[in-house]
TORDOGU-768030 format. One record per atom (N, C-alpha, C): residue number from 1; residue in three letters; atom name; x negated, y, z. Coordinates in pm, whole numbers, m for minus. Each point is the difference from the previous one (the first is absolute). Layout:
! TORDOGU-768030
PT  seq  type  atom    east   north      up
PT  NUM   Ala    CA       X       Y       Z
...
//
This chain:
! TORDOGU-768030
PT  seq  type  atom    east   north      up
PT    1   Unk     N     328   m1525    2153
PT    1   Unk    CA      68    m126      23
PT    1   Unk     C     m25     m92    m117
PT    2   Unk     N      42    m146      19
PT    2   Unk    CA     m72     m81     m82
PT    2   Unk     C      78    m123      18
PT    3   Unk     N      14     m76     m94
PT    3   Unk    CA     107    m129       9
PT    3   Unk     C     m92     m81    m123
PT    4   Unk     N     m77     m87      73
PT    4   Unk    CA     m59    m134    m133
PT    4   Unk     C      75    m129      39
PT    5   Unk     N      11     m40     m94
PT    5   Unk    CA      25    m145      m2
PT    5   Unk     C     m33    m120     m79
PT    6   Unk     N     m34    m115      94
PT    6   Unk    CA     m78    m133     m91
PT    6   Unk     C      98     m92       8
PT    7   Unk     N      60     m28    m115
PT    7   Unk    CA      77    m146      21
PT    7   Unk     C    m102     m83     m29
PT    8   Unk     N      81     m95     102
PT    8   Unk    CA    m138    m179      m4
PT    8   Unk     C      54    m100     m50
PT    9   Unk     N     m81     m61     m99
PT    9   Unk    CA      60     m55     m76
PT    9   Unk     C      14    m165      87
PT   10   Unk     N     m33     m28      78
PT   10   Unk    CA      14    m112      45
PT   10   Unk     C     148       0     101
PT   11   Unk     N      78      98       3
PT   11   Unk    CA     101      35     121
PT   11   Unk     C      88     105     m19
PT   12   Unk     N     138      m4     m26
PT   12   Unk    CA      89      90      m5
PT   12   Unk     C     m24     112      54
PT   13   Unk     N    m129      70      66
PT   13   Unk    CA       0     102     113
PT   13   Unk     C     m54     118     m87
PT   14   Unk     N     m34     157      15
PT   14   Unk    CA     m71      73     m21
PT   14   Unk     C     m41      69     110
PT   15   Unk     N    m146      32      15
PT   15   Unk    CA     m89      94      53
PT   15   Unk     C       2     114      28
PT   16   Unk     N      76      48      40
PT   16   Unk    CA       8     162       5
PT   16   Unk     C     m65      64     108
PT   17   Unk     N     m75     129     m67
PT   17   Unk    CA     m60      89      69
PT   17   Unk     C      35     133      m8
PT   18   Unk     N      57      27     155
PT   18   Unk    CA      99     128      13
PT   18   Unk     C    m150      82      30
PT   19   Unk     N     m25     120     m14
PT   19   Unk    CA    m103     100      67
PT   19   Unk     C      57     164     m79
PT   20   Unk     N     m54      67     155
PT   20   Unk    CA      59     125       2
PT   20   Unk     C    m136     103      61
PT   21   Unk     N       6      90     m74
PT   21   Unk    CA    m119      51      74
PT   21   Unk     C     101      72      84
PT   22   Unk     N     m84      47     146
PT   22   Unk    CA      27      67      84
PT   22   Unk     C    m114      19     146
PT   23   Unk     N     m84     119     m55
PT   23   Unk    CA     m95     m10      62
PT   23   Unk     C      m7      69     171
PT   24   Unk     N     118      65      38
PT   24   Unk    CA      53      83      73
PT   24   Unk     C     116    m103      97
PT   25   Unk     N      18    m137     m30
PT   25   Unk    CA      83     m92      46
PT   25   Unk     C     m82     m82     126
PT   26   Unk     N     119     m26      69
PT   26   Unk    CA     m80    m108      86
PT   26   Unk     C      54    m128     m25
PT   27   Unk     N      95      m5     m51
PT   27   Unk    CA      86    m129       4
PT   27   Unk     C      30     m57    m159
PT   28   Unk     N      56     m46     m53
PT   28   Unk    CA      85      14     m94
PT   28   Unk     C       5    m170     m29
PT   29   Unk     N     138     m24     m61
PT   29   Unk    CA      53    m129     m30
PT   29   Unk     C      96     m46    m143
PT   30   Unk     N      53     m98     m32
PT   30   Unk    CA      63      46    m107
PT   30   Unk     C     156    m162      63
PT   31   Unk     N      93      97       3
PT   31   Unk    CA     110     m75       5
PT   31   Unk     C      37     m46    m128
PT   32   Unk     N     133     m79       0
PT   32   Unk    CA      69      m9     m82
PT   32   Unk     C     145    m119      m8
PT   33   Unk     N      45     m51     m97
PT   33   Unk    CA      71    m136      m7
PT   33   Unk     C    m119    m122      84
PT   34   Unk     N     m70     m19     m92
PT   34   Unk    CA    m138     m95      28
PT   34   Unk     C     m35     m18      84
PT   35   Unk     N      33      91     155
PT   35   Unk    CA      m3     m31     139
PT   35   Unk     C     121      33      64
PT   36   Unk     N     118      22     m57
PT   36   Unk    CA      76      55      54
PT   36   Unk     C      34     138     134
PT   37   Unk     N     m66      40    m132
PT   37   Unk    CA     m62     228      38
PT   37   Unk     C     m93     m44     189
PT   38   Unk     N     m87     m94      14
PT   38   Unk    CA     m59      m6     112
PT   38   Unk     C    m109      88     m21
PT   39   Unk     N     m28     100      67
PT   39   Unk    CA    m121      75     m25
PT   39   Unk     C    m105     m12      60
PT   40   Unk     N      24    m154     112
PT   40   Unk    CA    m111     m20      80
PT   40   Unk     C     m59    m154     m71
PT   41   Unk     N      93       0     m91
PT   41   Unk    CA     m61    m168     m49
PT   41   Unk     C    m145      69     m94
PT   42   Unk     N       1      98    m106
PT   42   Unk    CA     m79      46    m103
PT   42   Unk     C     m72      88      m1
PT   43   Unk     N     m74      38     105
PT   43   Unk    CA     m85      93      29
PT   43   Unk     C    m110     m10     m57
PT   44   Unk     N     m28     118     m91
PT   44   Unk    CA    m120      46     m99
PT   44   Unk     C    m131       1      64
PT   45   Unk     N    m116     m26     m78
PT   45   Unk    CA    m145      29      94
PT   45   Unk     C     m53     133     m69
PT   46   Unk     N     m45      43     147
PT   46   Unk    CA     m54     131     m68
PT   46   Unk     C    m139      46     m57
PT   47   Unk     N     m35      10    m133
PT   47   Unk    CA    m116     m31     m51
PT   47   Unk     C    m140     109      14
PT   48   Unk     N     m94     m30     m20
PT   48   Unk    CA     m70     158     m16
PT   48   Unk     C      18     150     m62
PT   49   Unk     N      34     m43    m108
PT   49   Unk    CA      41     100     m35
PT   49   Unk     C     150      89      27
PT   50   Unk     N      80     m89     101
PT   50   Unk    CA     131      81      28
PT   50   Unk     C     111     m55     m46
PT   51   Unk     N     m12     m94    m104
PT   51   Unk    CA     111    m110     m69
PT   51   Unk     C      m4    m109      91
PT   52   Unk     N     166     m46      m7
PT   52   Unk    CA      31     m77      65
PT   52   Unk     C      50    m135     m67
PT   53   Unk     N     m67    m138      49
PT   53   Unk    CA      79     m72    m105
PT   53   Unk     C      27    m141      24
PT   54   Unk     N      71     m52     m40
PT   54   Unk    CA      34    m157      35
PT   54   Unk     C      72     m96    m107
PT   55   Unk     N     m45    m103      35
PT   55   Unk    CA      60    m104    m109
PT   55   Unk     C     100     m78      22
PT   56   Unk     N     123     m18    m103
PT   56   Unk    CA     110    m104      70
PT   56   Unk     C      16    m105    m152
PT   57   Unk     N      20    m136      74
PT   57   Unk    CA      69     m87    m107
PT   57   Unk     C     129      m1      26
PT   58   Unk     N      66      41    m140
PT   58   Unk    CA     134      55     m43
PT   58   Unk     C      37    m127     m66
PT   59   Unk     N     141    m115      26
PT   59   Unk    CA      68     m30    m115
PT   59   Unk     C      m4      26    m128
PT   60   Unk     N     m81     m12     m92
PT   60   Unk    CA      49      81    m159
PT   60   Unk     C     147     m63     m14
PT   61   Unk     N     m21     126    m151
PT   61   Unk    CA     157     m32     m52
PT   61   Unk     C     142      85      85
PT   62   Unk     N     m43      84      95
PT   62   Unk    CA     110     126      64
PT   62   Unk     C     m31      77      28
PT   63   Unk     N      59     109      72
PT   63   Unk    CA      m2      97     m20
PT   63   Unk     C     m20      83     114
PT   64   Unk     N     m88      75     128
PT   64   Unk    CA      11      44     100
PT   64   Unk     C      11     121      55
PT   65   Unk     N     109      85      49
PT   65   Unk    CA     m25      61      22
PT   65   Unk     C    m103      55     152
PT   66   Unk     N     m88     139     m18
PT   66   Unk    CA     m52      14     156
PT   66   Unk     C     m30     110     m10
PT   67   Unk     N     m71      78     105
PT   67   Unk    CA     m88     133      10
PT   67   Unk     C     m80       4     112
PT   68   Unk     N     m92      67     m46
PT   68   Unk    CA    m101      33     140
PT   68   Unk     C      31      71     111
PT   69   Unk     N     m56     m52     135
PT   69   Unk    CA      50      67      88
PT   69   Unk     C    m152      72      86
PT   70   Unk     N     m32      98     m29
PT   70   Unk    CA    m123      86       4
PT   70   Unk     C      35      88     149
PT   71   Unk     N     m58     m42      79
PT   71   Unk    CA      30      60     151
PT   71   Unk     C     129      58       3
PT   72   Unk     N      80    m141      29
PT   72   Unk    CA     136      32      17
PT   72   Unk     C      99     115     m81
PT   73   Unk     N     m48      m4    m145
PT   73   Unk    CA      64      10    m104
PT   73   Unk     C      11     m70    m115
PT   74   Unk     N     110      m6     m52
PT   74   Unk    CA      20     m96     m83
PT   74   Unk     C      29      58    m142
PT   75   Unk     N     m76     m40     m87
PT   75   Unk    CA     m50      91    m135
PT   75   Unk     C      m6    m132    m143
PT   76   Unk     N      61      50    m108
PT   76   Unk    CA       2     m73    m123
PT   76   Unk     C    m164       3     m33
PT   77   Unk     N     m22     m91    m115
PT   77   Unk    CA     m77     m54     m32
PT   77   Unk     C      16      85    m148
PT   78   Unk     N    m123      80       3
PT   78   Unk    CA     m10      79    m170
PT   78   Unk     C     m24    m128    m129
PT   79   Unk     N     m49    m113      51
PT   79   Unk    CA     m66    m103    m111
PT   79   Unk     C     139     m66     m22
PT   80   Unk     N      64     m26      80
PT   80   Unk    CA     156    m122       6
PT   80   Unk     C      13      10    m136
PT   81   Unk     N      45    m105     m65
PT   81   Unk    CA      67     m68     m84
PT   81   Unk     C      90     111     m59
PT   82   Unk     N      89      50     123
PT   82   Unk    CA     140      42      m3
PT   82   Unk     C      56      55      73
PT   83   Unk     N     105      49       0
PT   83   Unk    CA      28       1     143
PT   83   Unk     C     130     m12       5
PT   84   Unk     N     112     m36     162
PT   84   Unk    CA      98     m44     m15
PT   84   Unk     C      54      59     146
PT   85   Unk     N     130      80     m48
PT   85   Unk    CA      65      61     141
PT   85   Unk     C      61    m127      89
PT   86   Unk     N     m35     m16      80
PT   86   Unk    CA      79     m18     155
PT   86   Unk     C      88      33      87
PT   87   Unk     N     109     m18     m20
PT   87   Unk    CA     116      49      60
PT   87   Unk     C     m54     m45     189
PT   88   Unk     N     m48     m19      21
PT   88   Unk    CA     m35     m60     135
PT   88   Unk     C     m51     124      85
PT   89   Unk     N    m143       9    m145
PT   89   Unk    CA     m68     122      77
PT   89   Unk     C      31     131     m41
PT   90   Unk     N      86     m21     m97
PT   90   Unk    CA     105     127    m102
PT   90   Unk     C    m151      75     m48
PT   91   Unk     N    m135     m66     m40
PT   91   Unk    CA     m77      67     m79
PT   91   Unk     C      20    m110     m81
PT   92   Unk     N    m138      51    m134
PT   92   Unk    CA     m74    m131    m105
PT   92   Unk     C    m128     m52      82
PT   93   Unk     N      47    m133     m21
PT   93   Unk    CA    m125     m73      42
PT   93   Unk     C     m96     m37    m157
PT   94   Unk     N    m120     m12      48
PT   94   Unk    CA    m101     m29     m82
PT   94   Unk     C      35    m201     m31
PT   95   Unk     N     m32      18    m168
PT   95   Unk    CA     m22    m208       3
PT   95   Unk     C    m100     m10    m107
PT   96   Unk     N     m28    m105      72
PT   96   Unk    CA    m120    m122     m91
PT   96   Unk     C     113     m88     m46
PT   97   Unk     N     m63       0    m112
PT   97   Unk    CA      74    m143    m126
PT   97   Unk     C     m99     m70       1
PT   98   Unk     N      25    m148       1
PT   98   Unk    CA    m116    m123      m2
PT   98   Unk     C      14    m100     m69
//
């Protein structure tokens, strides 16, 4: 798993690139705050080698929580920032700081 990010200097936004390998997947997506946990808005592309990956412009300056949802499971992020329990989903969710 893998979390880069480019802030631009022309625009409050940052670049983020969620990717997960999973070469055994057919699906995989990455919810979170940032779409409001839609797992059909952020669907990953699946690359040659088995990593999956996609780019979002994020607000800088907060804080998001999310996790991957890898053929209908939903799994923390080893790279996250951090991580932060959820009384919602009564686990820890994975976050990006921006």
């Amino acid at each position: 798993m893998a979390l880069k990010k480019q802030f631009l200097k022309s625009k409050p936004v940052c670049k983020v690139t969620f990717s997960i390998p999973a070469k055994e997947a057919s699906t995989v997506a990455v919810a979170g705050d940032f779409n409001n946990w839609n797992v059909e808005e952020a669907a990953l592309k699946k690359l040659k080698n088995g990593t999956f990956k996609t780019t979002l412009n994020l607000p800088a300056g907060q804080a998001y929580e999310y996790k991957y949802v890898v053929d209908g499971q939903w799994q923390n992020d080893a790279e996250a920032d951090r991580y932060q329990w959820n009384d919602f989903a009564a686990a820890d969710n994975s976050v990006v700081e921006l």
